[in-house]
N, C-alpha and C positions, 0 to 999 in steps of 0.2 A: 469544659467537659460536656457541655449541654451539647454544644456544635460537633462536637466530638463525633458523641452520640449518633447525632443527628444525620452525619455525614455518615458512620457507617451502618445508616439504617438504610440508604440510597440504594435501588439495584441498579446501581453503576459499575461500570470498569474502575480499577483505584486509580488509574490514570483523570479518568474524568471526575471522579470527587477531590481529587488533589488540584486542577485547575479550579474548579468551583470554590476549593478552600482560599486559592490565589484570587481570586474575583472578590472576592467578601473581603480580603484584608486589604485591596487595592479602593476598594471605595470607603474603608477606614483611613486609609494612608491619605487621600485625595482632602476626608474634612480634616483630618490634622494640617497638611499645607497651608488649606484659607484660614486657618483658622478654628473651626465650628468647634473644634476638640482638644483636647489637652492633648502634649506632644508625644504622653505616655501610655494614652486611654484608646490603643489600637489591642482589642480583647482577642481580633485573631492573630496574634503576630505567635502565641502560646501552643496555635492548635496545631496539631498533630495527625496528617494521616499520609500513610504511606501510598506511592505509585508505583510501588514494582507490579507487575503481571503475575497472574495470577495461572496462567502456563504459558510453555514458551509458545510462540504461533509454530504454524504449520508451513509446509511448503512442499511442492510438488516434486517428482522427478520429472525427468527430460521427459522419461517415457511414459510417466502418465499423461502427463502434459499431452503429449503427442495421441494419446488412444482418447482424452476426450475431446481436441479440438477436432477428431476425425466425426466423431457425432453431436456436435452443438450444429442447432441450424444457424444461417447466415448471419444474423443481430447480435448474437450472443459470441458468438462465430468471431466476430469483429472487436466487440468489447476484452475480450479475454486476450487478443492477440496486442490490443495495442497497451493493457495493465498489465501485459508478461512481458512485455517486450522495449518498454520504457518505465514501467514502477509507475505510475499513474497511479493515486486511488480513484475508486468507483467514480468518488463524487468529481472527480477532476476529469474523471472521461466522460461523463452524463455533462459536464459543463460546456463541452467543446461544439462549437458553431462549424459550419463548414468554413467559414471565411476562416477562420481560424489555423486550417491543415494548407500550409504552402506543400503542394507537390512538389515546384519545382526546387524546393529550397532542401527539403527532407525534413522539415520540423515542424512542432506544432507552437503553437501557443497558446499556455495556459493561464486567461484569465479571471476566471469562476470558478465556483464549484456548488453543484447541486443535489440536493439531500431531500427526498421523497418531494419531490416540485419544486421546493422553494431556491434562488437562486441567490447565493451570497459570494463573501468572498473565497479566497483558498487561504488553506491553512496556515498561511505564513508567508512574509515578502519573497523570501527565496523560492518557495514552492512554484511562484508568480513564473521563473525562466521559462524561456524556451526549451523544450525538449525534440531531440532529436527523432528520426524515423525511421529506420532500416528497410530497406528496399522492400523486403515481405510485409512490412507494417502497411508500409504506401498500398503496395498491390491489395491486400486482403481490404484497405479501406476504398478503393478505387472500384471494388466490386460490391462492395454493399453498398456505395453508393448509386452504381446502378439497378439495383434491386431494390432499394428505399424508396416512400411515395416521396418522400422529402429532401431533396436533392439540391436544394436551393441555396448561396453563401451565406441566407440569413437563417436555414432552418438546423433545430437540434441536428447534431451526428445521429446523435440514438434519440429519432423523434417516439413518441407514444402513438401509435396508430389509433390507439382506444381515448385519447385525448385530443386526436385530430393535430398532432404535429403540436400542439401548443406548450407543451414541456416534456422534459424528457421523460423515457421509461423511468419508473423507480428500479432503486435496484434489489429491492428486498423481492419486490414480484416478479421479477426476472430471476433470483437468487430461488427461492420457493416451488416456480412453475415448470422452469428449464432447466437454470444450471445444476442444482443438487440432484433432480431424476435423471439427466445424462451421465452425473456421473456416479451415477450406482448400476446405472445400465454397462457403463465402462469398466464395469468394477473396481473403481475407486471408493474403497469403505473409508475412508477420511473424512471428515466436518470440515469440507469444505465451503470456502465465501470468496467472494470479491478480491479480497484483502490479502489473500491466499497465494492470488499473483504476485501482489508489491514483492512480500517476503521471497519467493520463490526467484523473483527478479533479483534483489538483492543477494542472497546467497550464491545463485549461479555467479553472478557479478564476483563476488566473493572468489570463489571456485576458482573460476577462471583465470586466478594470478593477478589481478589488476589492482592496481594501487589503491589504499583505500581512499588517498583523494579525491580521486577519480570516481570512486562508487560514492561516494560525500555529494556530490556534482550532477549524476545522475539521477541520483534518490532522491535529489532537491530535498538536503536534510541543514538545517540552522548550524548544528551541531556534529562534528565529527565525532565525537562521545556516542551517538544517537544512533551512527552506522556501524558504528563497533559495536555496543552494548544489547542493542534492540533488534536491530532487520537481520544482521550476519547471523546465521545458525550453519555451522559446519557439521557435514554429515558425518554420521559415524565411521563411513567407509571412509572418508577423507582421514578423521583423526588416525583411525589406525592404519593407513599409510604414515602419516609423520611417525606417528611411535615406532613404524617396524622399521623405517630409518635409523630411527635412535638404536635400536636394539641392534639393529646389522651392524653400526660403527663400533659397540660397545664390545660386542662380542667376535668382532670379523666374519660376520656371517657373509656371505656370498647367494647372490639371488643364480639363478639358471633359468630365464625364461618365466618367471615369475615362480618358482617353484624355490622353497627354500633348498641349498644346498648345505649340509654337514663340514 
């Protein structure tokens, strides 16, 4: 109960105190193996907290999309096109080296991920694939590259100019400085972030008819559970498409041009 407590006293996501709850009972689990502990004396295997979300995320239309990539300047300009446009999080695109983007190949490779400087791994083996590039990805990165001071196959993508190229921008101060004032300038009243892409990524992916394997593959997700349950949000205008399906079979209605007919 104390752990309980404890945990939801955290201002965490319940995603992240439910990992933290697995960490604490995994180095229980590790001294029962050698030994140190009785086979039965693992106190968190009892505790309790939930990781459902706490609202569903957000996610873009085409066409907002489209009104704030027309006023992000170049840096931001580039980040946003290549975590809409492959599902990248933040910290996986702040991790990307030049050496890292094959032009010729059309993919990148993802082997870092970077979180307010510090430079670790990514979120999970699978995360690790290569992700492919869409021709506009390549071109909008081929141009911030010549506009960047940092142009080099060992320097960050999105080096920090106020850091002198030595780690990447954060994304909270790009998120704070830029991205949120452009897009209130855009008229985008949404609580927009980063992250905002992925989802937006995956639902178009969704939309689009494509198998959910296939968006499984893309989103670099461990779990097909994870692409169904978490990233896909179908729009409302999609659902009542399928319902008014249902209703036209039910009832023989007959469309005219998208106009119900009687």
């Amino acid at each position: 109960m104390e752990v309980e407590e404890w945990l939801e006293s955290l201002k965490l996501a319940p995603s992240s105190r439910a990992k933290l709850r697995n960490q604490m009972s995994a180095v229980f689990r590790h001294g029962i193996r050698w030994g140190w502990i009785g086979q039965h004396e693992n106190p968190i295997a009892m505790v309790r907290v939930s990781a459902r979300r706490l609202k569903t995320p957000g996610t873009l239309t085409a066409e907002e999309f489209r009104a704030l990539f027309a006023k992000l300047p170049n840096r931001e300009r580039a980040m946003g096109t290549i975590c809409a446009t492959t599902g990248l999080r933040i910290s996986e695109a702040l991790g990307l080296r030049w050496a890292d983007v094959d032009f010729e190949k059309g993919q990148a490779d993802v082997l870092r991920s970077v979180v307010d400087g510090a430079v670790g791994r990514c979120k999970s083996e699978v995360s690790q694939q290569p992700v492919p590039l869409d021709e506009l990805t390549l071109s909008e990165l081929r141009s911030w590259r010549k506009a960047t001071m940092y142009a080099a196959d060992s320097d960050w993508v999105f080096a920090s100019e106020r850091l002198f190229g030595k780690t990447p921008v954060w994304a909270n101060t790009s998120l704070q400085k830029v991205l949120q004032p452009v897009a209130r300038k855009a008229g985008i009243m949404k609580r927009i972030g980063w992250h905002m892409f992925r989802h937006t990524y995956s639902s178009l992916l969704s939309e689009c008819g494509n198998d959910v394997k296939v968006v499984q593959e893309l989103m670099r997700h461990a779990k097909v559970s994870t692409t169904m349950e978490v990233y896909t949000h179908a729009r409302m205008e999609r659902k009542r498409e399928a319902q008014s399906k249902v209703v036209d079979l039910l009832f023989a209605r007959k469309r005219l041009e998208g106009v119900v007919a009687s």
